[in-house]
C-alpha positions as CSV (number, residue, x, y, z in Angstrom):
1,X,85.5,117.1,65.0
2,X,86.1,117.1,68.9
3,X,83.9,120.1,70.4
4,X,84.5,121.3,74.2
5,X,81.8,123.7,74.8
6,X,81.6,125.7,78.2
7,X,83.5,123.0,80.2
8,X,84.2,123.3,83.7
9,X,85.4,120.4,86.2
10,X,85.6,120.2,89.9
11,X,83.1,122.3,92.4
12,X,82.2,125.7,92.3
13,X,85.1,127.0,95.2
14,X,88.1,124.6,93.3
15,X,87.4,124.8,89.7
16,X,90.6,122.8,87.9
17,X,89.0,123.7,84.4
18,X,87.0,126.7,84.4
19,X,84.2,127.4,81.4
20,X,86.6,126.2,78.6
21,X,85.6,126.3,74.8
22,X,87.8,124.9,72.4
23,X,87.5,122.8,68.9
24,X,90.6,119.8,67.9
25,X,91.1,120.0,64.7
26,X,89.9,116.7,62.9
27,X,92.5,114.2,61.2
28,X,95.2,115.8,62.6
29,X,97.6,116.0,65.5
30,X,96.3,118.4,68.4
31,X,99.0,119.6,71.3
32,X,97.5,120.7,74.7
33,X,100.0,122.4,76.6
34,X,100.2,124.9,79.5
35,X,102.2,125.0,82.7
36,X,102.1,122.2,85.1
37,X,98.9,122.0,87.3
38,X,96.9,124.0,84.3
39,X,94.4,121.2,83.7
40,X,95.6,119.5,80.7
41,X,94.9,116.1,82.1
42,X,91.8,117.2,83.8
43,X,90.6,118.4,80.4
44,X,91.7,115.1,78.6
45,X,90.1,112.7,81.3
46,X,86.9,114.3,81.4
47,X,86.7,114.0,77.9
48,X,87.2,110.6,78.3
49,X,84.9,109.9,80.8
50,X,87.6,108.8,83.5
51,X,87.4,112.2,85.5
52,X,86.7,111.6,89.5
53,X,85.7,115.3,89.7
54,X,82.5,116.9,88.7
55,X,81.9,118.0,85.2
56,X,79.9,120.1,83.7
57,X,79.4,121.1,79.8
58,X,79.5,119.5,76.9
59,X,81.7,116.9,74.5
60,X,80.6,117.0,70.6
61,X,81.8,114.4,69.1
62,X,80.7,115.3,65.1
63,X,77.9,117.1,66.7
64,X,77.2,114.6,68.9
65,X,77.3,114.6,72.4
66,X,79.5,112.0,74.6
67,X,76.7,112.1,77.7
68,X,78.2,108.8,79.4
69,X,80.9,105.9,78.9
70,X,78.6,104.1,76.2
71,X,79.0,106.9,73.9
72,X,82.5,106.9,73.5
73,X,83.1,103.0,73.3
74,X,84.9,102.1,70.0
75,X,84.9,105.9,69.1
76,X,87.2,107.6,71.5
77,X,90.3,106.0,72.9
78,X,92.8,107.0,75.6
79,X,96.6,106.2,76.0
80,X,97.7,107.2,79.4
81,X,101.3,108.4,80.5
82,X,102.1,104.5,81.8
83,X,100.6,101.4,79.9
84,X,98.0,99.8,81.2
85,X,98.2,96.2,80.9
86,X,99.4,92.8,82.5
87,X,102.9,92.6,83.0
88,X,103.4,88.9,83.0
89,X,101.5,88.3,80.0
90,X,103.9,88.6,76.3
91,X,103.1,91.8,74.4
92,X,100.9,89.5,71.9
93,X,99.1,87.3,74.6
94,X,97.7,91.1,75.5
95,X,97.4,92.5,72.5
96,X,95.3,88.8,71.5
97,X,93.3,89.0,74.4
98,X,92.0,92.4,74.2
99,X,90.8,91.2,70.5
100,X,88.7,88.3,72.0
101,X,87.0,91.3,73.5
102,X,85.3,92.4,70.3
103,X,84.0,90.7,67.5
104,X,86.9,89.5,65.3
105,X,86.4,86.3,63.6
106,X,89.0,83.8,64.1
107,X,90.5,83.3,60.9
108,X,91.4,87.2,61.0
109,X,92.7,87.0,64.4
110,X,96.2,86.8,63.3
111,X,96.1,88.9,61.0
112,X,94.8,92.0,62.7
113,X,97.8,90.8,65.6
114,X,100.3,91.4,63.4
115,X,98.6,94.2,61.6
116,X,98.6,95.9,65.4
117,X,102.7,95.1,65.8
118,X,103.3,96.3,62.8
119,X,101.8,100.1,63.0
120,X,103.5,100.2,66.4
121,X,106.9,98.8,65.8
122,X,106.2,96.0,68.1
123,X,107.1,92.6,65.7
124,X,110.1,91.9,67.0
125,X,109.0,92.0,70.8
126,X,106.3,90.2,70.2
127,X,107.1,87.3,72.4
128,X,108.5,89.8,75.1
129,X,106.9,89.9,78.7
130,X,105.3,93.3,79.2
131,X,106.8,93.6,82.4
132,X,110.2,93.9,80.7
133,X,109.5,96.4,78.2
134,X,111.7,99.7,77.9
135,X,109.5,103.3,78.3
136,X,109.4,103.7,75.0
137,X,108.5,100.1,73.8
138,X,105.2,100.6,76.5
139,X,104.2,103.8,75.2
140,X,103.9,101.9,72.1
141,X,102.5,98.6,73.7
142,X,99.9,101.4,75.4
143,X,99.2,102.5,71.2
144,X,98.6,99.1,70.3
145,X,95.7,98.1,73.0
146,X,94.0,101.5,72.1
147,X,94.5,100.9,68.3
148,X,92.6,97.0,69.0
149,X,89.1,98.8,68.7
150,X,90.5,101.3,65.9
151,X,88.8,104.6,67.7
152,X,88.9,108.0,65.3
153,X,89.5,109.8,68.4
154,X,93.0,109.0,70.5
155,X,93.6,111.0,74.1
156,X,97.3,110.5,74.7
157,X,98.0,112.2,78.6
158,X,102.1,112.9,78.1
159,X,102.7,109.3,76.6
160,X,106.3,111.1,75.3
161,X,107.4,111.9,79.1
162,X,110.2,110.7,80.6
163,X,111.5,108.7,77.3
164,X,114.9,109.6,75.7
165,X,115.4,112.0,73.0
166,X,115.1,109.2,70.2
167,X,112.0,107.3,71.7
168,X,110.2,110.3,71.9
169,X,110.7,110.9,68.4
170,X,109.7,107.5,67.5
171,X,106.6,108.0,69.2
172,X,105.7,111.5,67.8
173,X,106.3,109.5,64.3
174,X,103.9,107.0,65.2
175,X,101.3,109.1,65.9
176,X,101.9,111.0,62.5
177,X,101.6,107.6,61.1
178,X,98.5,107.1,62.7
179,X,97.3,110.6,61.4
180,X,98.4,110.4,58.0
181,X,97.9,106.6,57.0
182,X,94.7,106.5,59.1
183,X,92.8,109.3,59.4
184,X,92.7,109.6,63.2
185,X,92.4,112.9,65.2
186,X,94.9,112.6,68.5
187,X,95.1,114.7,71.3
188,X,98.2,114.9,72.8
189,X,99.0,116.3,76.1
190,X,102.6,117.3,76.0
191,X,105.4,119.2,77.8
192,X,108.1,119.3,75.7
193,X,107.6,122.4,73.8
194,X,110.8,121.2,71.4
195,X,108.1,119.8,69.3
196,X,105.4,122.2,69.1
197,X,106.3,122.3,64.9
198,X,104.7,118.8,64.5
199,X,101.4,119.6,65.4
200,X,98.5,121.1,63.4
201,X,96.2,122.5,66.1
202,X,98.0,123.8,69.5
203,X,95.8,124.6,72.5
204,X,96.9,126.6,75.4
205,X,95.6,126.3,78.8
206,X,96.6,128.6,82.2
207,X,95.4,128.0,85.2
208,X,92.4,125.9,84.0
209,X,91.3,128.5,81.3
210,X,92.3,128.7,77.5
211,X,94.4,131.6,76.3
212,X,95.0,130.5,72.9
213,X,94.0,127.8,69.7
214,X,95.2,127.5,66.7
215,X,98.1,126.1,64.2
216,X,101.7,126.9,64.8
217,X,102.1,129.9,63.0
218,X,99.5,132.0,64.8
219,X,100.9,130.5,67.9
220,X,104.2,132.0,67.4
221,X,102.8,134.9,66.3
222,X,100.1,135.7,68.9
223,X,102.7,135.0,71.6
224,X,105.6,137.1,69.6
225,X,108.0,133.8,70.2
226,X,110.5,132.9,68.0
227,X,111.8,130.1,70.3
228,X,108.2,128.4,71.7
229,X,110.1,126.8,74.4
230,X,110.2,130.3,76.3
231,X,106.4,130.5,76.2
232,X,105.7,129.2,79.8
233,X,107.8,131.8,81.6
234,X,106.2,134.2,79.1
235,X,103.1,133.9,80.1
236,X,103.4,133.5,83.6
237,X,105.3,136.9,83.4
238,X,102.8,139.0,81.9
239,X,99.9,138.8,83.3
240,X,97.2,136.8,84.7
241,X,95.4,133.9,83.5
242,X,92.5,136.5,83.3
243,X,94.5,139.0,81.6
244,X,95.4,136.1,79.1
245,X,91.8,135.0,78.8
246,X,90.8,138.4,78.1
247,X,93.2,138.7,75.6
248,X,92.5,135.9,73.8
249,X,88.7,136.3,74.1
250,X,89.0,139.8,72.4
251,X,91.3,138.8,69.6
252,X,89.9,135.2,69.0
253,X,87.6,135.7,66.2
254,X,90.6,136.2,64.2
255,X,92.0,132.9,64.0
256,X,90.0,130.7,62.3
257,X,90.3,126.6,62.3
258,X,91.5,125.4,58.9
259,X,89.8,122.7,57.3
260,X,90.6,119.6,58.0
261,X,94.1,118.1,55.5
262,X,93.8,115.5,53.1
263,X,95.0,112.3,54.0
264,X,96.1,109.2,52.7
265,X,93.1,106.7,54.1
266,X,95.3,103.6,53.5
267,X,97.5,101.9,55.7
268,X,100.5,100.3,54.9
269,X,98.8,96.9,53.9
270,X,96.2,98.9,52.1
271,X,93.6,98.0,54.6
272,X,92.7,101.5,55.8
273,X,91.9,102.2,59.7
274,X,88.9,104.0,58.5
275,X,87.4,102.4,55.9
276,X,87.8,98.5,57.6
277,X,84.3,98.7,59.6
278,X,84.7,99.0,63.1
279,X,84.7,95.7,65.5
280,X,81.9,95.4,68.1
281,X,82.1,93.8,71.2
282,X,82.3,90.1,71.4
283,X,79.3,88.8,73.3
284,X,78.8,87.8,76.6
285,X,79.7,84.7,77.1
286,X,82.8,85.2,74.8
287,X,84.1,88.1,76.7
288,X,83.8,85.9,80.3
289,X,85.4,82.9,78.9
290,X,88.5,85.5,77.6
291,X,88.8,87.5,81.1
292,X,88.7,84.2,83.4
293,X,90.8,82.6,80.6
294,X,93.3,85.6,81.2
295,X,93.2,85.5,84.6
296,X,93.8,81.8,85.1
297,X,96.7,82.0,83.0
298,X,98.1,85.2,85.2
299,X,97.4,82.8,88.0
300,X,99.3,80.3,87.4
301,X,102.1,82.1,85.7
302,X,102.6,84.0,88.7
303,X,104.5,81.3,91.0
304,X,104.9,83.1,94.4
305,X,101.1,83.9,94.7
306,X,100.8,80.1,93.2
307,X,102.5,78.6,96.3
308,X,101.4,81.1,98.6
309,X,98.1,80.1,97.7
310,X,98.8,76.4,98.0
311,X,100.5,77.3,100.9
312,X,97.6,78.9,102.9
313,X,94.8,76.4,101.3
314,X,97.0,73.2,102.6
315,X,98.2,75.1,105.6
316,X,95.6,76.4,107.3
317,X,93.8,72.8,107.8
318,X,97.1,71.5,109.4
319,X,97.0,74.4,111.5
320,X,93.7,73.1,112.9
321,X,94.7,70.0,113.0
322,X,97.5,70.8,115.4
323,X,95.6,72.6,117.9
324,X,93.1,69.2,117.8
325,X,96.0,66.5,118.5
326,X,95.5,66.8,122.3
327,X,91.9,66.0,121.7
328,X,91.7,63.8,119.5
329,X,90.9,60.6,121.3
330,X,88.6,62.0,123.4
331,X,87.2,63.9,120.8
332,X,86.6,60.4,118.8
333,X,85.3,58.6,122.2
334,X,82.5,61.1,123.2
335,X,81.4,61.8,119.4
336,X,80.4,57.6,119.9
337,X,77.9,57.7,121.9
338,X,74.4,59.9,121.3
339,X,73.8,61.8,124.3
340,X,75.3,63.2,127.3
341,X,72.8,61.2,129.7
342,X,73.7,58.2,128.1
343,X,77.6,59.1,129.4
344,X,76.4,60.0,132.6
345,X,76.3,56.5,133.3
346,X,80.0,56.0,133.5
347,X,81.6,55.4,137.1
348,X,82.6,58.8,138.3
349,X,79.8,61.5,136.8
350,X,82.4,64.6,138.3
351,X,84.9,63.7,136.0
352,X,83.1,63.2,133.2
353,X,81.6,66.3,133.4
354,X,84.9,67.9,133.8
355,X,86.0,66.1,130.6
356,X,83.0,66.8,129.1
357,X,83.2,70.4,129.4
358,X,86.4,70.6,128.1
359,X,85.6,69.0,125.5
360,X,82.9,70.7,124.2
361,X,85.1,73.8,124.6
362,X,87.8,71.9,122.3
363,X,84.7,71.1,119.9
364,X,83.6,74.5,119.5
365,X,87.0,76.3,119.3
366,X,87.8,74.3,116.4
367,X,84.8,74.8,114.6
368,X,85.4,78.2,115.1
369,X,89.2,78.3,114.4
370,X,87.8,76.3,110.7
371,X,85.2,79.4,110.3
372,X,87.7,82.1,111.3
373,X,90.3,81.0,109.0
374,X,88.5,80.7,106.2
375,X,86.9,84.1,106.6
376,X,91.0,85.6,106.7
377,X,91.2,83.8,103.3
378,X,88.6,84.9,101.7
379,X,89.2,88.1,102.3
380,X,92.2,88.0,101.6
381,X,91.1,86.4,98.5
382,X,88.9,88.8,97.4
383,X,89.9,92.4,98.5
384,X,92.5,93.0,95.8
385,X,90.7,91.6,92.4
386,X,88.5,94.8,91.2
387,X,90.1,98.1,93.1
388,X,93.6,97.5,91.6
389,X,92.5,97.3,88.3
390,X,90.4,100.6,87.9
391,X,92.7,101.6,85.4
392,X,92.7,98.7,83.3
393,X,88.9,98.0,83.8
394,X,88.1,102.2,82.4
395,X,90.7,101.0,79.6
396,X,88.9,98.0,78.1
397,X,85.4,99.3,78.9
398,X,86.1,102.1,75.9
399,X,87.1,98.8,74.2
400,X,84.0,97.5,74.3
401,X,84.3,95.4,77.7
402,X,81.0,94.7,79.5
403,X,80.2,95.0,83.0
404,X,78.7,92.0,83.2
405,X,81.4,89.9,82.1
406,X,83.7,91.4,84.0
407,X,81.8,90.6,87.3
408,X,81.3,86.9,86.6
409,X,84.8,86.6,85.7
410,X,86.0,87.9,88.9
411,X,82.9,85.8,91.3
412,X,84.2,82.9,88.9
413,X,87.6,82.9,89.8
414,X,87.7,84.2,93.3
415,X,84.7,81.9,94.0
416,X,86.6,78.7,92.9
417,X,89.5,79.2,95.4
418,X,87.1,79.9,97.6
419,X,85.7,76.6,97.4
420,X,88.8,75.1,96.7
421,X,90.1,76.1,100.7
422,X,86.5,74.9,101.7
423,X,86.6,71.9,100.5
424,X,90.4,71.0,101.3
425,X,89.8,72.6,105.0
426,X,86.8,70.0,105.3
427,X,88.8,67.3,104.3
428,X,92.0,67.6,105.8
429,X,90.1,68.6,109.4
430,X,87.9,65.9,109.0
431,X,90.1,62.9,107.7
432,X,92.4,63.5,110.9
433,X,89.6,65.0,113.4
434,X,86.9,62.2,113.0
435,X,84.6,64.6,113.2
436,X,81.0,62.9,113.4
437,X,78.3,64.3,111.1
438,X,77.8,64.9,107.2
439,X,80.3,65.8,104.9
440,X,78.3,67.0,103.0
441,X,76.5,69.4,105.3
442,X,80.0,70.6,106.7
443,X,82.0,70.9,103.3
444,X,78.7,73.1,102.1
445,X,79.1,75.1,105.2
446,X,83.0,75.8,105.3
447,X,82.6,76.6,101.5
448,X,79.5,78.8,102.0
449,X,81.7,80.6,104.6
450,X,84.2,80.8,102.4
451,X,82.4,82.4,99.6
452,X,80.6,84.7,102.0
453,X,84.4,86.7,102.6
454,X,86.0,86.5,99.4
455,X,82.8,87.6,97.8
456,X,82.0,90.6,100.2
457,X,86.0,91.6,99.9
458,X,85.5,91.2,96.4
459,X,82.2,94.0,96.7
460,X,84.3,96.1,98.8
461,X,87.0,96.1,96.2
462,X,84.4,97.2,93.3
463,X,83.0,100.1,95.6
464,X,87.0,101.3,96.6
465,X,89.1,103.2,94.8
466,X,92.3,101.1,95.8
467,X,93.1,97.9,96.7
468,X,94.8,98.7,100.2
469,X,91.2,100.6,101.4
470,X,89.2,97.3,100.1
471,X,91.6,95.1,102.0
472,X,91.8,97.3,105.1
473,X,88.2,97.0,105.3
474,X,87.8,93.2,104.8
475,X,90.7,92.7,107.7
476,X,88.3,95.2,109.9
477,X,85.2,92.8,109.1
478,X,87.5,89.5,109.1
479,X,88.1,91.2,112.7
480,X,84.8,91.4,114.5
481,X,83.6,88.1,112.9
482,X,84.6,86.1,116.6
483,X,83.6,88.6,119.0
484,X,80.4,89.6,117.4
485,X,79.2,86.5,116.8
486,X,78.1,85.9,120.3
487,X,79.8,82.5,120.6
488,X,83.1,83.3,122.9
489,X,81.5,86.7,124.4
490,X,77.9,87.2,125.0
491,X,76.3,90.0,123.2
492,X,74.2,92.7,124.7
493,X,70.6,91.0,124.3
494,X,68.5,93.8,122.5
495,X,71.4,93.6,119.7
496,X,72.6,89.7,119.5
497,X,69.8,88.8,116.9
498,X,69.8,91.9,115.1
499,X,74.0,91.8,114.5
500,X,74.2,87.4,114.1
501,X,71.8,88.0,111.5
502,X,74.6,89.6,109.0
503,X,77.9,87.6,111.1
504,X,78.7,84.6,108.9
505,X,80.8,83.0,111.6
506,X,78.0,82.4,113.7
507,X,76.1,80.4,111.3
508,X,79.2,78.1,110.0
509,X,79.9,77.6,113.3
510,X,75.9,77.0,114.1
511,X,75.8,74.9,110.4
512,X,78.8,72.7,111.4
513,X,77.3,71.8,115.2
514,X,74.5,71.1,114.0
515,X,75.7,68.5,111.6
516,X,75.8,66.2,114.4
517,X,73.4,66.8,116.9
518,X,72.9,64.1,117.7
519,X,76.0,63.2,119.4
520,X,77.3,63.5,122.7
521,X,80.0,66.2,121.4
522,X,77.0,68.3,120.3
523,X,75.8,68.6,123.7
524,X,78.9,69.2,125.4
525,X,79.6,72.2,122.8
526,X,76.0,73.4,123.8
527,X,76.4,73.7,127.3
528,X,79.8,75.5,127.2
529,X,78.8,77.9,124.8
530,X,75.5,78.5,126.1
531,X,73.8,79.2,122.9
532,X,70.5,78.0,120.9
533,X,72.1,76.5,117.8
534,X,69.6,77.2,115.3
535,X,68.2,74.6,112.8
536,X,71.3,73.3,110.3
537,X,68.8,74.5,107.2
538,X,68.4,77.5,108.2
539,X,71.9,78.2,108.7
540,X,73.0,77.1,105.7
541,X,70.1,79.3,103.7
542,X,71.3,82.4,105.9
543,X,75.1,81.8,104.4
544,X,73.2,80.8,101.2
545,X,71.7,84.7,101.4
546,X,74.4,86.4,102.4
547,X,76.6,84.9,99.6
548,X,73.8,85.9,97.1
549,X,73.6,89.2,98.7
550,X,77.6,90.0,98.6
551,X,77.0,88.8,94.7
552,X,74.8,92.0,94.3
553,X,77.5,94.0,96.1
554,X,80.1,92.8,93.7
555,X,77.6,94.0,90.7
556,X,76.5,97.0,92.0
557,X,80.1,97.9,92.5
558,X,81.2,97.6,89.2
559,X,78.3,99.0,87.2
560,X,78.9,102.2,89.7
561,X,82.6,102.5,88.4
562,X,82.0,102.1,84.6
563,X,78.9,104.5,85.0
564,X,81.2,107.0,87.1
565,X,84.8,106.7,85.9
């Protein structure tokens, strides 16, 4: 039994659903309908937990109430109006994967796959790419994720809208299936008042307030209809939404919810939605290796972000490299020899200090143009991981899908291109460059820098609500890594320490100088720029920290959605 008692959602001068009471009618299929803009999917996403507007009230759930996410996980599920899945995975691959999510053994992997194709009428697309699926064969892929954790309670938001005369039939049958075979209760928000007959409970909403429940006879007869489809212009021709609630309020005692029907508890192959216990979620560990499983095979299935990838790893370097080729030999002369005095000695000191200046220019524009880069790919990397998949990420967490998981997943995978362009822009620079100094030291500080951006995009995509906001904000902070990091232009002094301390191009570009200070190009980089270059360990722990620290963004993020979606 599904209990809404005094529910109102958004603030006190806009309420969308205002002080609603209402009972669904258990095992059976429950209509919400009501003119558009009434609150139907207001009501049904705050029931869900998915709301982004205040709520207040209760859910009962068999006397229970659904106070956060955690309550409704593997007891409530929600098929929205589009499916919510990976379009270049097959419907099984998804289907498979969302099982790896909970606790199904193995050996009856299979098994409850083709169980899940069968109650939807998906067998013979199983091999089909998601992203080629009809309306009506997604509204049904949409059925079968939901179905994976077998909730007793489905939301469907219009999942008959839009589809053809005969697919929406097909789906109203499945979800009689699901009813009758299974036992579930299903709330269905629908529009096309054709099909009012099939349902058992019908609740009517205006202008965010009920003004009518019950079955289908005392809806015809409380609204004097003979035709239902004329109820909308009905009730927005006689009266108010108050006059309806006031109507209804006086009269309301006298339709009573009938108890529940008996239903066949057995499914097709006899092994009963109800009575087969429940799957709980897989463990940690299990439900990481399935998401960054998932998401490396979307990866590399998806060729154009594949080369563009490869494109921007391999390309990026040469870019450098071009903007070096002038330099090079000087670049490889100066780097020789260990100090500037020591060069002094050379015939004519005016044009060595000429050279030397330019060069230490050329120096730290390129170790800058490395930083910069990277920085652009990170956040480019990491921006559109979380945000775009709210959707999918609300889905799966009333699956059973931790937060936990979910985060490493995503620092997993974003972090390993990360280190990937790193690694290939220290090699490719340095190989060609001659760039004196550890490798080691510089491919740990390009990485670092690396990981700094596509982490912090990646927090900034857990804390947006879209992927375009997270990635507008990581260009904006891509944007003043140069200028504020005091290395072309000079900072005011009261705020150059205070602002370097969080600008992770200053210390990859400090980490990389100072990977070979003792050099002559070391010192000719110093006195162009002007600047203290600070110790190489503590640049290095600084990039260290403010990876760690865009790690906690990235987990504060997503614990905020699933608490608040």
């Amino acid at each position: 039994m599904m209990e809404v008692c005094d529910v109102s959602v958004g603030s006190s001068t806009n309420r969308v659903i205002d002080g609603v009471s209402l009972r669904f009618r258990p095992r059976a299929m429950n209509a919400v309908i009501g003119p558009s803009g009434c609150g139907k999917t207001t009501l049904v996403r705050s029931a869900v937990g998915s709301s982004a507007l205040e709520v207040d009230g209760k859910f009962l759930l068999d006397g229970r109430e659904l106070k956060d996410n955690e309550d409704r996980v593997g007891r409530v599920g929600y098929v929205p109006q589009f499916c919510v899945a990976h379009e270049d995975l097959s419907v099984e691959e998804s289907i498979t994967y969302s099982l790896r999510l909970l606790d199904v053994r193995p050996q009856e992997m299979t098994r409850r796959v083709d169980e899940l194709l069968s109650q939807t009428g998906l067998t013979g697309l199983r091999s089909q790419m998601v992203g080629r699926l009809s309306g009506g064969q997604l509204r049904r892929m949409a059925l079968a994720l939901e179905l994976v954790a077998d909730p007793e309670l489905l939301f469907c938001d219009e999942v008959t809208a839009g589809l053809d005369p005969e697919s929406e039939e097909g789906i109203l049958d499945l979800i009689r299936s699901l009813v009758d075979r299974q036992g579930k209760t299903v709330v269905n928000v629908i529009h096309n008042l054709h099909h009012l007959e099939r349902f058992d409970w019908i609740v009517v909403l205006k202008k965010g307030q009920k003004i009518f429940e019950g079955d289908y006879a005392s809806f015809l007869q409380w609204f004097q209809l003979e035709d239902p489809v004329r109820l909308f212009r009905l009730i927005n021709e006689e009266g108010s939404e108050d006059d309806w609630r006031r109507r209804w309020a006086d009269q309301e005692e006298t339709v009573q919810n009938p108890s529940p029907p008996i239903v066949d508890m057995e499914s097709e192959d006899g092994s009963g939605g109800v009575a087969r216990g429940r799957p709980r979620p897989a463990g940690f560990a299990r439900q990481a290796s399935t998401l960054l499983n998932r998401r490396l095979r979307l990866f590399f299935r998806d060729r154009g972000v594949l080369l563009l990838t490869a494109a921007i790893t391999i390309g990026f370097p040469l870019l450098v490299v071009i903007f070096a080729l002038d330099g090079i030999p000087q670049l490889s002369r100066l780097s020789l020899d260990s100090t500037l005095g020591a060069l002094a000695q050379i015939e004519s000191k005016m044009a060595f200090a000429k050279e030397a200046a330019e060069l230490g220019s050329l120096v730290s524009s390129l170790i800058l143009f490395q930083v910069v880069l990277l920085t652009l790919t990170g956040g480019n990397n990491g921006a559109r991981e979380i945000a775009p998949e709210a959707d999918l990420f609300f889905q799966e967490s009333l699956r059973g899908l931790k937060p936990g998981p979910y985060c490493l997943e995503k620092i997993l995978f974003s972090g390993s291109i990360a280190v990937l362009q790193g690694v290939a822009m220290t090699i490719i620079v340095k190989s060609v460059v001659h760039f004196p100094g550890s490798w080691w030291v510089q491919m740990t500080t390009l990485t670092l820098v690396s990981l700094c951006l596509t982490w912090l995009a990646l927090g900034f995509s857990a804390w947006m609500k879209s992927g375009e906001k997270a990635s507008l904000l990581a260009i904006y902070i891509v944007g003043f890594q140069l200028p504020l990091s005091g290395v072309v232009i000079s900072l005011p002094e009261p705020f150059i320490d205070i602002v370097r301390l969080v600008i992770t191009t200053y210390w990859g570009w400090a980490a990389f100088l100072g990977s070979f200070r003792e050099t002559g190009l070391y010192d000719a980089a110093v006195i162009v720029s002007e600047e203290t270059v600070p110790a190489v360990g503590l640049s290095i722990m600084v990039l260290a920290i403010q990876a760690l620290s865009a790690i906690v963004l990235v987990l504060s993020g997503v614990a905020h959605r699933r608490n608040s979606s």
